[in-house]
DRENTORKOL-3810 file (N, C-alpha, C; in nm, 4 decimals):
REM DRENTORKOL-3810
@n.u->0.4359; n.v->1.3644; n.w->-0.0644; ca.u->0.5075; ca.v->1.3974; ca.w->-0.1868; c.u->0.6505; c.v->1.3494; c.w->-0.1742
@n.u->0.6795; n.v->1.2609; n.w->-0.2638; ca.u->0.8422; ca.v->1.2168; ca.w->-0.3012; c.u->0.9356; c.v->1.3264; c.w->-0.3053
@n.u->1.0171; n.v->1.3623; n.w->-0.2452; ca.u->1.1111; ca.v->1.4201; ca.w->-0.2816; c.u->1.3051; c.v->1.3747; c.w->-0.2836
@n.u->1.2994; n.v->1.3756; n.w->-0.4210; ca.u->1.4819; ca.v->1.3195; ca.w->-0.3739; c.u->1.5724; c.v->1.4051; c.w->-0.4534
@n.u->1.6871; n.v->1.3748; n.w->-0.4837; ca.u->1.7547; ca.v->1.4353; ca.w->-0.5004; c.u->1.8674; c.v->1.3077; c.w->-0.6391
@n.u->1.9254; n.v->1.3410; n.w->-0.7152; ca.u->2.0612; ca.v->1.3001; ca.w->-0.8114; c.u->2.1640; c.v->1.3275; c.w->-0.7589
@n.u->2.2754; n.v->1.2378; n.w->-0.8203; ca.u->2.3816; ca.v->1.3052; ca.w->-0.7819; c.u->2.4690; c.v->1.4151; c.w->-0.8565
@n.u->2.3925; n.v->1.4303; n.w->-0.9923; ca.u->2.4116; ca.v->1.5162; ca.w->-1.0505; c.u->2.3551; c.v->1.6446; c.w->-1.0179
@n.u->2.2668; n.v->1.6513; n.w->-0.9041; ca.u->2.2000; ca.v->1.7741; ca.w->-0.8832; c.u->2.2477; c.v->1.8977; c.w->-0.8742
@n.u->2.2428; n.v->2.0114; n.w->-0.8967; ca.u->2.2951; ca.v->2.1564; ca.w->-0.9052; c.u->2.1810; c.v->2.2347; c.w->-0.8058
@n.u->2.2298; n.v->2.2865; n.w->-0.6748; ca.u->2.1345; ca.v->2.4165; ca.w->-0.6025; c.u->2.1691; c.v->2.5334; c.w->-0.6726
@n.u->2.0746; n.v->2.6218; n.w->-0.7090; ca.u->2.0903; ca.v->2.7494; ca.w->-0.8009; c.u->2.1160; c.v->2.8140; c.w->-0.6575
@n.u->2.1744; n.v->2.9459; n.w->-0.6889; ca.u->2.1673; ca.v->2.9984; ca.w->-0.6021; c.u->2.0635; c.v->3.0860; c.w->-0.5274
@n.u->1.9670; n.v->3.0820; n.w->-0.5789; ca.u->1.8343; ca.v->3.1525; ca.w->-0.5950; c.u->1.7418; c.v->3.0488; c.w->-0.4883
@n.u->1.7946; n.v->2.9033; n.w->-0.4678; ca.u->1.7017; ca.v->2.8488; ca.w->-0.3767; c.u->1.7650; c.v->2.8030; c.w->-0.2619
@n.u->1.8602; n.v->2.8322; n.w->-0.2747; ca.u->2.0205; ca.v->2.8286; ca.w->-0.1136; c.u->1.9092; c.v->2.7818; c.w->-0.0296
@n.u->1.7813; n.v->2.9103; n.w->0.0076; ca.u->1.8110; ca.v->2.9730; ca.w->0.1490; c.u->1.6364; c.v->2.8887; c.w->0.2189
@n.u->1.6212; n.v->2.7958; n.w->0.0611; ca.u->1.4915; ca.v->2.7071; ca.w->0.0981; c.u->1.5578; c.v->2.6028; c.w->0.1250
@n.u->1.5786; n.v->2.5355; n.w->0.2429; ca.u->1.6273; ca.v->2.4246; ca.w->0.3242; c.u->1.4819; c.v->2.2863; c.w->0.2847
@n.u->1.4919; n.v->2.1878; n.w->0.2230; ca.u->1.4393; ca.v->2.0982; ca.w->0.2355; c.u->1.4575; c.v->2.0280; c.w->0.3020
@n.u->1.3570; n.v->1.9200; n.w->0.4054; ca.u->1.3957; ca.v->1.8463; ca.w->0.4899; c.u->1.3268; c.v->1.6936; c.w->0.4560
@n.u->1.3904; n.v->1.6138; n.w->0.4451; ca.u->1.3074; ca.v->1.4546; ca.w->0.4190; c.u->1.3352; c.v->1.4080; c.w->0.5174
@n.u->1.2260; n.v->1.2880; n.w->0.5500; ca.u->1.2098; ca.v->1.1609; ca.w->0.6642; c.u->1.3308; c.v->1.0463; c.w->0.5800
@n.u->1.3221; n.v->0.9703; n.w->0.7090; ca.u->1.3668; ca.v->0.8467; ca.w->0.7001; c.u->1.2910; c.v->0.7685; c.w->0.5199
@n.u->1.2169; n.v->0.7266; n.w->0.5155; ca.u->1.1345; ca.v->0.6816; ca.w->0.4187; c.u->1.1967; c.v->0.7130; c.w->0.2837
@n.u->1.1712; n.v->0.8512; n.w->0.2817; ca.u->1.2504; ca.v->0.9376; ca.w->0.1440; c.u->1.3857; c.v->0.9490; c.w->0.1285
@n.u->1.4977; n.v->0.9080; n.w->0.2015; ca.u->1.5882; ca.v->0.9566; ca.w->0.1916; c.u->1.6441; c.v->0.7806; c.w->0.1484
@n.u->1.5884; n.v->0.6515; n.w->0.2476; ca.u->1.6186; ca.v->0.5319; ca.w->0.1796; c.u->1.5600; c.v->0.5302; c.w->0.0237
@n.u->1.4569; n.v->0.5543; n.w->0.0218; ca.u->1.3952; ca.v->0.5393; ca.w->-0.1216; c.u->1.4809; c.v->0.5894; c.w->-0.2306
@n.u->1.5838; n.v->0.7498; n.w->-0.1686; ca.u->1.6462; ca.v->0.8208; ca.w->-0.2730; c.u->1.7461; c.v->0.7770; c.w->-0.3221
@n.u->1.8127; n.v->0.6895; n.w->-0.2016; ca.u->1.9764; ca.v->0.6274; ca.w->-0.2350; c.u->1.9657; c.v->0.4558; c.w->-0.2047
@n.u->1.7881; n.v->0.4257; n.w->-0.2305; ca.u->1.7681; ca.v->0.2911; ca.w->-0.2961; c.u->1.8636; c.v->0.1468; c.w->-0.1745
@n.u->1.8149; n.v->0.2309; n.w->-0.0604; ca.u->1.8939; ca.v->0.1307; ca.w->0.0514; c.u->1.7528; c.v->0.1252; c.w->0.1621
@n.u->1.7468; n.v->0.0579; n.w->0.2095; ca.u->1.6589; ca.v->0.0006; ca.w->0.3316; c.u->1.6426; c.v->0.1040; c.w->0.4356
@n.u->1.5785; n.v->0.1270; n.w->0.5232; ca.u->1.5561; ca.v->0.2593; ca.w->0.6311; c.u->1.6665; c.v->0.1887; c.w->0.7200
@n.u->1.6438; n.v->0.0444; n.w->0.7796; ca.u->1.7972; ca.v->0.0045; ca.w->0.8700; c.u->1.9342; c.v->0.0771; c.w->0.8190
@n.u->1.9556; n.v->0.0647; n.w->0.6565; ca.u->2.0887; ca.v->0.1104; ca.w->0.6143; c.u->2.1101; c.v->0.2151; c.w->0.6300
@n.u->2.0414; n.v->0.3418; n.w->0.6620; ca.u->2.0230; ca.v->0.4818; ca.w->0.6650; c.u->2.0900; c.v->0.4945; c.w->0.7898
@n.u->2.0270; n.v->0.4308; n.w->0.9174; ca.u->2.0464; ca.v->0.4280; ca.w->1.0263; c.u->2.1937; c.v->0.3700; c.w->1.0734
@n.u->2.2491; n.v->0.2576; n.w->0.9590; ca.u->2.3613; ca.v->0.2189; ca.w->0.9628; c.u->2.4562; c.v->0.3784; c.w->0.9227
@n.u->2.4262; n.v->0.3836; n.w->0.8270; ca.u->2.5392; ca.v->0.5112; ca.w->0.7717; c.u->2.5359; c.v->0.6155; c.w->0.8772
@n.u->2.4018; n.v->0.6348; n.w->0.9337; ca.u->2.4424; ca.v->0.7173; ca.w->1.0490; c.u->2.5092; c.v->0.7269; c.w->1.1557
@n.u->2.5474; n.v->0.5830; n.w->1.1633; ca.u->2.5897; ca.v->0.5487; ca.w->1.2827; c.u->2.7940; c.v->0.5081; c.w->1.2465
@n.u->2.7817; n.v->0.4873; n.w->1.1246; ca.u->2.9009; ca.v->0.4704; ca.w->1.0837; c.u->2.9779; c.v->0.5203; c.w->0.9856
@n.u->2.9142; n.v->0.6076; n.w->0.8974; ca.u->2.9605; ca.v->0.6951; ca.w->0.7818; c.u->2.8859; c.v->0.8376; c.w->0.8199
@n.u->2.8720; n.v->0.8471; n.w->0.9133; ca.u->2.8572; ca.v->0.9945; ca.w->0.9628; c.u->2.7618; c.v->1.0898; c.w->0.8759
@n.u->2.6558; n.v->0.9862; n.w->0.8278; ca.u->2.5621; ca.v->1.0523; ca.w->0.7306; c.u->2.4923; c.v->1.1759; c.w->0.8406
@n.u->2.4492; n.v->1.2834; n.w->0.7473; ca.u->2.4356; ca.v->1.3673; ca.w->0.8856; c.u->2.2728; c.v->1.3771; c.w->0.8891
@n.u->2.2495; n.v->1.4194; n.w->0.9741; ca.u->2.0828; ca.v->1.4087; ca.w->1.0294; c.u->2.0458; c.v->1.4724; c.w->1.1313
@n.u->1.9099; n.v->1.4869; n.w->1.1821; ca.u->1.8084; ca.v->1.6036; ca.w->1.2681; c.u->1.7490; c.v->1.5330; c.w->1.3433
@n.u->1.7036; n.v->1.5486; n.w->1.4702; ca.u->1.6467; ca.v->1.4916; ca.w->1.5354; c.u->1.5860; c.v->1.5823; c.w->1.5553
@n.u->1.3948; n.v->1.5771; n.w->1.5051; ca.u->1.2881; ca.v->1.6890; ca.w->1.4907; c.u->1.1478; c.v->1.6477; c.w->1.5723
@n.u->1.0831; n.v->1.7644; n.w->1.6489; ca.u->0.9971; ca.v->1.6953; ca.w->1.6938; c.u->1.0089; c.v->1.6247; c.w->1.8477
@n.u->0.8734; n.v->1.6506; n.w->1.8756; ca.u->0.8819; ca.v->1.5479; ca.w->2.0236; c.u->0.8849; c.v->1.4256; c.w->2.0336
@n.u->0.8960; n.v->1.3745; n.w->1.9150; ca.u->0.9285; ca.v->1.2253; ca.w->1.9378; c.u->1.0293; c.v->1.2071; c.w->1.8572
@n.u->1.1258; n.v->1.3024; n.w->1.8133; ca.u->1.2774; ca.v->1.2538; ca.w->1.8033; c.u->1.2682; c.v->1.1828; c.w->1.6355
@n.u->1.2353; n.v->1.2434; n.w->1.5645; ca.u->1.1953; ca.v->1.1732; ca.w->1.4071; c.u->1.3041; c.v->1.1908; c.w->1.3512
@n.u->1.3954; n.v->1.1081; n.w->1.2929; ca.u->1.4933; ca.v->1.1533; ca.w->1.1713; c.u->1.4913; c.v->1.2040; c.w->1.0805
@n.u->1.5490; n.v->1.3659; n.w->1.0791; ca.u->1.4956; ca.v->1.4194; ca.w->0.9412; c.u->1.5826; c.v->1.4599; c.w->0.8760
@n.u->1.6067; n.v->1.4771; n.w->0.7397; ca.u->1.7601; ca.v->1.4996; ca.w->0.7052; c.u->1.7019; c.v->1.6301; c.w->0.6019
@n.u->1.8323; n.v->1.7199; n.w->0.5663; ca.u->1.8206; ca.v->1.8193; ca.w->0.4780; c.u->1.8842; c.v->1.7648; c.w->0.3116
@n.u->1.8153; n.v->1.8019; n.w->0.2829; ca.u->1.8110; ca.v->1.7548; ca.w->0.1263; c.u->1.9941; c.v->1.7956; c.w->0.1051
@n.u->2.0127; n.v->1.8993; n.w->0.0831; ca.u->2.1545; ca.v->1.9704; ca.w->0.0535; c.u->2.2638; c.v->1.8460; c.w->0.1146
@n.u->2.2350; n.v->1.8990; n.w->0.2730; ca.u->2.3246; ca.v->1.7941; ca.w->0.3504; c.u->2.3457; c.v->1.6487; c.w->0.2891
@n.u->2.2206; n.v->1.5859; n.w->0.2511; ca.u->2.2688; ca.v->1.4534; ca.w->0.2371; c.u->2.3375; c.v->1.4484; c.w->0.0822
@n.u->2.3000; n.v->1.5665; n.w->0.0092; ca.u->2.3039; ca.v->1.5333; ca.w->-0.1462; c.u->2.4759; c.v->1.5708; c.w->-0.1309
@n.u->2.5305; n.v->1.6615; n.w->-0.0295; ca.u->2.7194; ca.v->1.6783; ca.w->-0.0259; c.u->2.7604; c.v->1.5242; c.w->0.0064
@n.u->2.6949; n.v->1.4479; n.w->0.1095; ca.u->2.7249; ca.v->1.3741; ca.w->0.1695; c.u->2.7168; c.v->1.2484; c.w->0.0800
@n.u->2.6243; n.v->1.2095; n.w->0.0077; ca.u->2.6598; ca.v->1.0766; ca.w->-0.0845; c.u->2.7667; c.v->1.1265; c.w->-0.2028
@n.u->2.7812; n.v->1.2598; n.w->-0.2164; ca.u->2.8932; ca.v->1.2668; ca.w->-0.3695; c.u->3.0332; c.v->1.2616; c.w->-0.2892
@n.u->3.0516; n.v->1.2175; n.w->-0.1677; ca.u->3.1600; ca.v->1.2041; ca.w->-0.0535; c.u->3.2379; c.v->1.0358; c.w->-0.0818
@n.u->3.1029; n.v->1.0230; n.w->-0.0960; ca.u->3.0815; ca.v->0.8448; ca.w->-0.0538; c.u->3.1130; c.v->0.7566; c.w->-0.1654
END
């Protein structure tokens, strides 16, 4: 299931405390850049991110990234 986010988006306060988490995949798809570029911003615009799992998967929180591109 797709999940992304606008930058117009509004969290009610009623769903604070449900943390969404997207992969790599969903989060390029959301802000329409390549999975390399993701990995770029992470590495240089301090996009923030999770390292989940035993094999270390990039996972980002919906909230987090949606503060983080209205930054950008």
């Amino acid at each position: 299931m797709y999940i992304g986010i606008k930058t117009d988006y509004v969290v009610e306060q009623e769903t604070d405390s449900l943390e969404i988490y997207l992969n790599l995949k969903e989060v390029s798809n959301m802000l329409a850049v390549s999975s390399q570029t993701i990995i770029n911003y992470i590495k240089e615009k301090n996009m923030p991110y999770h390292r989940i799992g035993k094999d270390g998967q990039y996972k980002f929180l919906q909230s987090e990234i949606h503060t983080w591109s209205k930054k950008q």
